[in-house]
Backbone as CSV, one residue per row, in Angstrom:
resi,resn,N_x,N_y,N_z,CA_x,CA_y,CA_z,C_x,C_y,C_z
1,UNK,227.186,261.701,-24.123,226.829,260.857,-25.244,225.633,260.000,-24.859
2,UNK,224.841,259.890,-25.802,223.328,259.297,-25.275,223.922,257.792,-25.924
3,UNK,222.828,257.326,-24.988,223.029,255.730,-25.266,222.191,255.152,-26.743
4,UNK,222.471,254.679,-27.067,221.419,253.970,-28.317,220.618,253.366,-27.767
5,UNK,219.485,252.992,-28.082,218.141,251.896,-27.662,218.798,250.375,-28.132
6,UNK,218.557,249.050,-27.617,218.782,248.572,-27.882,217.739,247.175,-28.385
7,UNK,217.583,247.203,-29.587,216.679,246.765,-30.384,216.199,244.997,-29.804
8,UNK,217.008,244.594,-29.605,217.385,243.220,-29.186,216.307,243.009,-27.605
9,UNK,217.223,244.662,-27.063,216.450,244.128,-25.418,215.036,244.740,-25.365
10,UNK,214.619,245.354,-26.770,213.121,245.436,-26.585,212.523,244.051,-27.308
11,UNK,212.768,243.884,-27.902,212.377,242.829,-28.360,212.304,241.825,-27.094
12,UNK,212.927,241.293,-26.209,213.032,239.998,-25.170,212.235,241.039,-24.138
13,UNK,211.903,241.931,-24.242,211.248,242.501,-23.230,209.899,242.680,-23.443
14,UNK,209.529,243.017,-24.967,208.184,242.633,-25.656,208.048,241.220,-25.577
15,UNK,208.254,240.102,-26.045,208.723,238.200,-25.821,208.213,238.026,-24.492
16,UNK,208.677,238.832,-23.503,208.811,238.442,-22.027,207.176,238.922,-21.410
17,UNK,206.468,240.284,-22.069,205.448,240.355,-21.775,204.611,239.813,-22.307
18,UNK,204.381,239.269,-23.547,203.832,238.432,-24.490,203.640,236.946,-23.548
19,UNK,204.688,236.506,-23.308,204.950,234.921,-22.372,203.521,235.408,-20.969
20,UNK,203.854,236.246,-20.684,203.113,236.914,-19.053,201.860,237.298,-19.666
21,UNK,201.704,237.763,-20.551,199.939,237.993,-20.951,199.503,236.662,-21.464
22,UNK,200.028,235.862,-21.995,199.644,234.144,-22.250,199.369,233.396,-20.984
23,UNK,200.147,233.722,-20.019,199.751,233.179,-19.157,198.818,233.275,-18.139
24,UNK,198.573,234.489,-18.279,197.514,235.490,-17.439,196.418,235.056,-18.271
25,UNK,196.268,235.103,-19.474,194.830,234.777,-20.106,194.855,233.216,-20.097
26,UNK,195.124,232.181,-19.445,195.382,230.794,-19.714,194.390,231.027,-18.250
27,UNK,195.063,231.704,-16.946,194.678,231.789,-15.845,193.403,232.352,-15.803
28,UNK,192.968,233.293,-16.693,191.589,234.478,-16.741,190.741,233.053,-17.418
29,UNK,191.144,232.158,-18.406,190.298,231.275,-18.806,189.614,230.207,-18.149
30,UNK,190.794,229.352,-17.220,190.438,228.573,-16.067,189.661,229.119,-15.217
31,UNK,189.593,230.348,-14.493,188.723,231.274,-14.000,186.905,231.330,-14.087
32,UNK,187.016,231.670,-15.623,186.291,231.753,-16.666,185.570,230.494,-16.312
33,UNK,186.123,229.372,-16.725,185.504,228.137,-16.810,184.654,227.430,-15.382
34,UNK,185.492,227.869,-14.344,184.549,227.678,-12.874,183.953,228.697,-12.918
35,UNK,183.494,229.972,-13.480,182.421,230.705,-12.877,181.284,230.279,-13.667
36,UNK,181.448,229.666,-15.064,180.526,229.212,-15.980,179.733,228.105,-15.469
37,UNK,181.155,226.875,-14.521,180.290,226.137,-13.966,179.405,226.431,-12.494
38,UNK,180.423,227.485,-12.215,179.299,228.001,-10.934,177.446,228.630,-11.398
39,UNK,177.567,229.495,-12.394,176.263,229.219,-12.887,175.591,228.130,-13.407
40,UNK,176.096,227.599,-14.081,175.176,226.025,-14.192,174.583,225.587,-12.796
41,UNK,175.643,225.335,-12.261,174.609,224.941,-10.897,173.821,225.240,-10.418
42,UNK,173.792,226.733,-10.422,172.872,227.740,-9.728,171.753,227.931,-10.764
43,UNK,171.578,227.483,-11.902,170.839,227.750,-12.959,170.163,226.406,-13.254
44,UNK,170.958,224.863,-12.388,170.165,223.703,-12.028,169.121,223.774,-10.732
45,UNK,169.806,224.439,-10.257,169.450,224.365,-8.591,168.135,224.678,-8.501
46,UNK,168.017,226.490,-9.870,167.047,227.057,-9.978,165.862,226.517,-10.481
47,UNK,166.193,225.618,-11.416,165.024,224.836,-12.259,164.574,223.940,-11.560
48,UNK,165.351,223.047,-10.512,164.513,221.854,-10.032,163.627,222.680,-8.629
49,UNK,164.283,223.997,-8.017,162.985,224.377,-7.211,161.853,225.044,-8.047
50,UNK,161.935,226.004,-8.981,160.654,226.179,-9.622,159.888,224.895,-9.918
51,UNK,160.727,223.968,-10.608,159.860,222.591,-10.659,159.058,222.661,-9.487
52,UNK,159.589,222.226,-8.137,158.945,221.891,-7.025,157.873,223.162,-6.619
53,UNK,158.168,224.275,-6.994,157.107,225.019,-6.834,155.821,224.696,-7.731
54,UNK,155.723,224.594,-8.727,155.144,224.524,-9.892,153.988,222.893,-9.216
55,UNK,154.982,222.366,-9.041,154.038,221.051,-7.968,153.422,221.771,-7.114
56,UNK,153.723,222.416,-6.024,153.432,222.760,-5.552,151.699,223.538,-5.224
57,UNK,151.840,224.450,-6.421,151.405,226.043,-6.676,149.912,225.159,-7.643
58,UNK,150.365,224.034,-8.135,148.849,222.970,-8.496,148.480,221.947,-8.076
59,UNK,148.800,221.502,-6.982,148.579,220.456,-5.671,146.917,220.482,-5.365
60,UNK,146.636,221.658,-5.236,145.229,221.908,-4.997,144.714,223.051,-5.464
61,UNK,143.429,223.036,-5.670,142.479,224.330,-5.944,142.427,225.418,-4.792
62,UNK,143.104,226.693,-5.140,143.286,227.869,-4.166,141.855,228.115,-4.125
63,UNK,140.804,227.963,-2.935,139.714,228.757,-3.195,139.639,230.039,-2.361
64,UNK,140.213,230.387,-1.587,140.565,232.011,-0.819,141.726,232.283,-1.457
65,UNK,141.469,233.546,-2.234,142.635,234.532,-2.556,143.429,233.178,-3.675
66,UNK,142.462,232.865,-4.527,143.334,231.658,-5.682,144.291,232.734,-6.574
67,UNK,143.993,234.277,-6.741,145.142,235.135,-7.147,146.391,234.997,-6.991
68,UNK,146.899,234.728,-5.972,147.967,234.178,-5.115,148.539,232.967,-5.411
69,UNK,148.001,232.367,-5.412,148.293,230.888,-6.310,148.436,230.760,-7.825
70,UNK,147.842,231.315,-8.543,147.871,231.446,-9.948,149.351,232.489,-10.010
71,UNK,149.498,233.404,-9.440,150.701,234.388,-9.567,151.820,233.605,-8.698
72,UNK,151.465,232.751,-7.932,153.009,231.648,-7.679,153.129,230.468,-8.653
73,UNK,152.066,230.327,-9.415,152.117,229.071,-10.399,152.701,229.733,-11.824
74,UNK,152.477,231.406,-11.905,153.132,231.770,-13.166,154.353,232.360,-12.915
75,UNK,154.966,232.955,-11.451,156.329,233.233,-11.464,157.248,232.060,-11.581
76,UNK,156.652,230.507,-10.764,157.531,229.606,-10.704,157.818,229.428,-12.177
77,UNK,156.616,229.281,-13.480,156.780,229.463,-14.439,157.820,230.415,-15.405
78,UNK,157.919,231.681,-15.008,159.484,232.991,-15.248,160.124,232.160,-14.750
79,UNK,160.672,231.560,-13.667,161.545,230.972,-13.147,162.619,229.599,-13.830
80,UNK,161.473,228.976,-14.365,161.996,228.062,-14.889,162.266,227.815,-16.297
81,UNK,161.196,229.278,-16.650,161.778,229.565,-18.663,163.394,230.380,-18.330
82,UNK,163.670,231.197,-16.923,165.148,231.825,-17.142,165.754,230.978,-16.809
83,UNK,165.725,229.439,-15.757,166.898,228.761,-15.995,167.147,228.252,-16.948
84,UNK,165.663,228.014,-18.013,166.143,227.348,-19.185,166.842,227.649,-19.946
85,UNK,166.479,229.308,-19.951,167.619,230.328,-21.115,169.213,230.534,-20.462
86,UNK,169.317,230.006,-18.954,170.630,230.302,-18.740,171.149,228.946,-18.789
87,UNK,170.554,227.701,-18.858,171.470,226.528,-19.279,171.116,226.062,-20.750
88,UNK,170.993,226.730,-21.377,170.640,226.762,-22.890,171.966,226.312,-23.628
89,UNK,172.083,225.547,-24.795,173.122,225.176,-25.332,174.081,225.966,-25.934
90,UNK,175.092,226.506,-26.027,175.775,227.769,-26.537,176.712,227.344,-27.539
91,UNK,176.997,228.556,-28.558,178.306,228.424,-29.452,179.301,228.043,-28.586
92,UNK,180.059,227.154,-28.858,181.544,226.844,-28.318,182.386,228.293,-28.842
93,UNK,182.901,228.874,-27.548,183.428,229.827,-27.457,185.193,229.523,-27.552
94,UNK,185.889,229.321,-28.461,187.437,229.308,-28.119,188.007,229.491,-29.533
95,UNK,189.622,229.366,-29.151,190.040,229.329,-30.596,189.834,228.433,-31.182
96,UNK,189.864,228.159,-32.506,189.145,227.188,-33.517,190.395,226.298,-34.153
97,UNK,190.788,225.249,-33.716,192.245,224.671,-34.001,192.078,224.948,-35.338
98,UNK,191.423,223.869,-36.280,191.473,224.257,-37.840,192.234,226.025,-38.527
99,UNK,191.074,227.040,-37.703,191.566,227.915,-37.877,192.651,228.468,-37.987
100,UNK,193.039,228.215,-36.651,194.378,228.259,-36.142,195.644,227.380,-36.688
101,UNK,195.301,226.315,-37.195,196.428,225.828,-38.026,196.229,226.813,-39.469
102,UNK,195.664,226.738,-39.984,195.419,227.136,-41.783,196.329,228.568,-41.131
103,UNK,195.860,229.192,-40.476,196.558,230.868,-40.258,198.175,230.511,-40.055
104,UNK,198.468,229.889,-39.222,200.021,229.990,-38.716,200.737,228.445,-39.460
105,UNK,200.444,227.592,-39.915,201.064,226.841,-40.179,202.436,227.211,-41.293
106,UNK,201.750,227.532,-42.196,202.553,227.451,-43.501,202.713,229.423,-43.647
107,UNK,202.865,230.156,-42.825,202.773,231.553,-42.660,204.694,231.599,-42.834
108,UNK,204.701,233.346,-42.829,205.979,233.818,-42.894,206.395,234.179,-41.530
109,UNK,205.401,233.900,-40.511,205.493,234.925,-39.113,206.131,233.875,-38.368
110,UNK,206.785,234.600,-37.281,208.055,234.167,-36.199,207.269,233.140,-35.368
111,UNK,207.590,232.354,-34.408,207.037,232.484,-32.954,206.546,233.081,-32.746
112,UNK,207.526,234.431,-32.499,207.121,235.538,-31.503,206.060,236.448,-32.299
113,UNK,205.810,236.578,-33.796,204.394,237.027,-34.157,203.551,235.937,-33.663
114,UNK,203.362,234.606,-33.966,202.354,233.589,-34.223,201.773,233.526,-32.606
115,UNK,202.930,233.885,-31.229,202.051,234.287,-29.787,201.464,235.431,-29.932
116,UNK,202.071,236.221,-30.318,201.544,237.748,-30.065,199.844,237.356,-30.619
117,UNK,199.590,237.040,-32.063,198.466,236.985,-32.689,197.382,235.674,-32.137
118,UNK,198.345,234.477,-31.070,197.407,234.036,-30.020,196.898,234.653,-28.887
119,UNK,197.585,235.509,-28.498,197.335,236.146,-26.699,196.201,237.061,-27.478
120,UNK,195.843,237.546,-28.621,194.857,238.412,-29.324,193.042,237.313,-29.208
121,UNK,193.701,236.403,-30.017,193.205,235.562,-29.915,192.213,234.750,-28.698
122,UNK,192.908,234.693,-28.093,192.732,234.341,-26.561,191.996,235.764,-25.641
123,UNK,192.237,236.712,-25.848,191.470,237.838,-25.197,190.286,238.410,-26.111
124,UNK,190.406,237.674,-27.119,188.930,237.979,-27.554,188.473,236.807,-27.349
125,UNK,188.266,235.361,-27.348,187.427,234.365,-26.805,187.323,234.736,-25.493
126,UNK,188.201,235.321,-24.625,188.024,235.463,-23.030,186.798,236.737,-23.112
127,UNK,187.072,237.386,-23.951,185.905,238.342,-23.811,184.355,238.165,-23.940
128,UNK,184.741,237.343,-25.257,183.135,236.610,-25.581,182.313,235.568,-24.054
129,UNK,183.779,235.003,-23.829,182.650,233.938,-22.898,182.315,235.057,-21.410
130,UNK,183.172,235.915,-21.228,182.170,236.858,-20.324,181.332,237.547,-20.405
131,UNK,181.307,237.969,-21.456,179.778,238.479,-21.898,178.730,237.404,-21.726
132,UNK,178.901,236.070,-22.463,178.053,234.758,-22.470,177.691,234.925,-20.830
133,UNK,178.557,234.519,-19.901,178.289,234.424,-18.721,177.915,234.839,-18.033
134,UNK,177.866,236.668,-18.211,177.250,237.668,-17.482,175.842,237.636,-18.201
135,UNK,175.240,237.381,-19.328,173.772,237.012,-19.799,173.529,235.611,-19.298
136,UNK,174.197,235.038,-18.786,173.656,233.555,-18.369,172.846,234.281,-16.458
137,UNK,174.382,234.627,-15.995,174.073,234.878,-14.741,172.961,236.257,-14.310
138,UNK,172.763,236.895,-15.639,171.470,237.961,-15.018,170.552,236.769,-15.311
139,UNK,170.491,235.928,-16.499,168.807,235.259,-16.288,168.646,234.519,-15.213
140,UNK,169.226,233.982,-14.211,170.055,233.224,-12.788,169.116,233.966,-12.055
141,UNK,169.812,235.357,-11.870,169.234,236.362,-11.018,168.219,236.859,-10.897
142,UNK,167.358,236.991,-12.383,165.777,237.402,-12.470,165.448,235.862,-12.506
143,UNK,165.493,234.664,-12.693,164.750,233.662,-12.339,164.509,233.463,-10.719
144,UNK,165.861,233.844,-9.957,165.944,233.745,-8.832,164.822,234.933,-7.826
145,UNK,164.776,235.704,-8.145,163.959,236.905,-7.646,162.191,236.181,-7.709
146,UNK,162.079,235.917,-9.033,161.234,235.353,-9.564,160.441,234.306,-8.777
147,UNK,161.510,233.275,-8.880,161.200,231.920,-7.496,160.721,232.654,-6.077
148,UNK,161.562,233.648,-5.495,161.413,234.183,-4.494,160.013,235.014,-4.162
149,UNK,159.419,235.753,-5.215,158.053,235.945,-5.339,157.068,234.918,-5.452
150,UNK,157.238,234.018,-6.270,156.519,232.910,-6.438,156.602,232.150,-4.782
151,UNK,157.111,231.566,-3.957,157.189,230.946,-2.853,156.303,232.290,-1.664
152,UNK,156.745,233.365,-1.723,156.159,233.980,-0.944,154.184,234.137,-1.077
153,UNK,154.218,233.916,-2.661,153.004,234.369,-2.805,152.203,233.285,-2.205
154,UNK,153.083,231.992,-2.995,152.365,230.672,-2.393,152.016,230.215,-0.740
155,UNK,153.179,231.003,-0.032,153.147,230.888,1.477,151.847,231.094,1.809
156,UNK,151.279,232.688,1.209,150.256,233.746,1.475,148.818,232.600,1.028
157,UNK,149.191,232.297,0.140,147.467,231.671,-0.239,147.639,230.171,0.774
158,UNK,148.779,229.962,0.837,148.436,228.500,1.640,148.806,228.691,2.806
159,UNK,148.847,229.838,3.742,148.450,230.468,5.001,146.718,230.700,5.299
160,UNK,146.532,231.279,4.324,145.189,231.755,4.466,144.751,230.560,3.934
161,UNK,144.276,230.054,3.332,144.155,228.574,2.808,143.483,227.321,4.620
162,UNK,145.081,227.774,5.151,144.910,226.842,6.365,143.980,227.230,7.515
163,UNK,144.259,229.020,7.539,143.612,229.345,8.508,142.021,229.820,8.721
164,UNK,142.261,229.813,7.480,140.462,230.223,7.197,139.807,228.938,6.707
165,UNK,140.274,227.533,6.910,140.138,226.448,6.403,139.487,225.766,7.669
């Protein structure tokens, strides 16, 4: 004789993974939120050395090889338009309380619908702000490359600069 399914213990067993994916995306969000601030920093860090390059790279008139100088005065320049675009002001990415009351307040749905249709909720804002973050952190990375050309070039003209000076 086969057993019947028992409706009840799928249900607390659906409930029970529902509770564990809420909490996992609570954890993926906190996550979320230090890697966002880990780029900021790195996307401050980036702007105040292009700044200092940018001083730098017009301190004086390059007259040997001023190519070199003009191409460290316009990468520091890339440099500091991509930190601008990666600390740029953004849509607030989350659930929208208002929203979120008008939908579930005065509804026919359980608890256990009104989580289910948050943990949805919640993995699509978690999705959005990684996308946000992974376009924050490539402009990070090509500003950073950027700086790194720019300083080398500048080394080169204000090497030769000194020594042929």
């Amino acid at each position: 004789m086969k057993k019947k399914p028992d409706p009840d213990a799928e249900n607390r067993a659906r409930w029970a993974r529902v509770r564990l994916l809420n909490e996992e995306l609570d954890r993926l969000g906190t996550d979320a939120a230090e890697r966002t601030s880990s780029v900021t920093n790195k996307a401050s860090f980036l702007a105040v050395s292009a700044g200092v390059l940018v001083a730098a790279a017009t301190a004086q008139l390059w007259k040997v090889v001023p190519l070199f100088g003009v191409m460290s005065l316009a990468l520091a320049c890339v440099a500091l338009a991509c930190a601008a675009v990666a600390l740029r002001p953004a849509k607030r990415i989350a659930v929208q309380a208002r929203r979120l009351v008008d939908r579930h307040l005065d509804c026919g749905h359980t608890a256990a619908q009104v989580e289910v249709e948050l943990v949805e909720d919640k993995a699509t804002v978690l999705a959005a702000r990684e996308d946000d973050l992974a376009a924050r952190a490539q402009w990070v990375w090509v500003g950073f490359a950027a700086l790194a050309v720019a300083a080398i070039s500048l080394s080169i003209v204000f090497s030769i600069e000194v020594l042929r000076g």
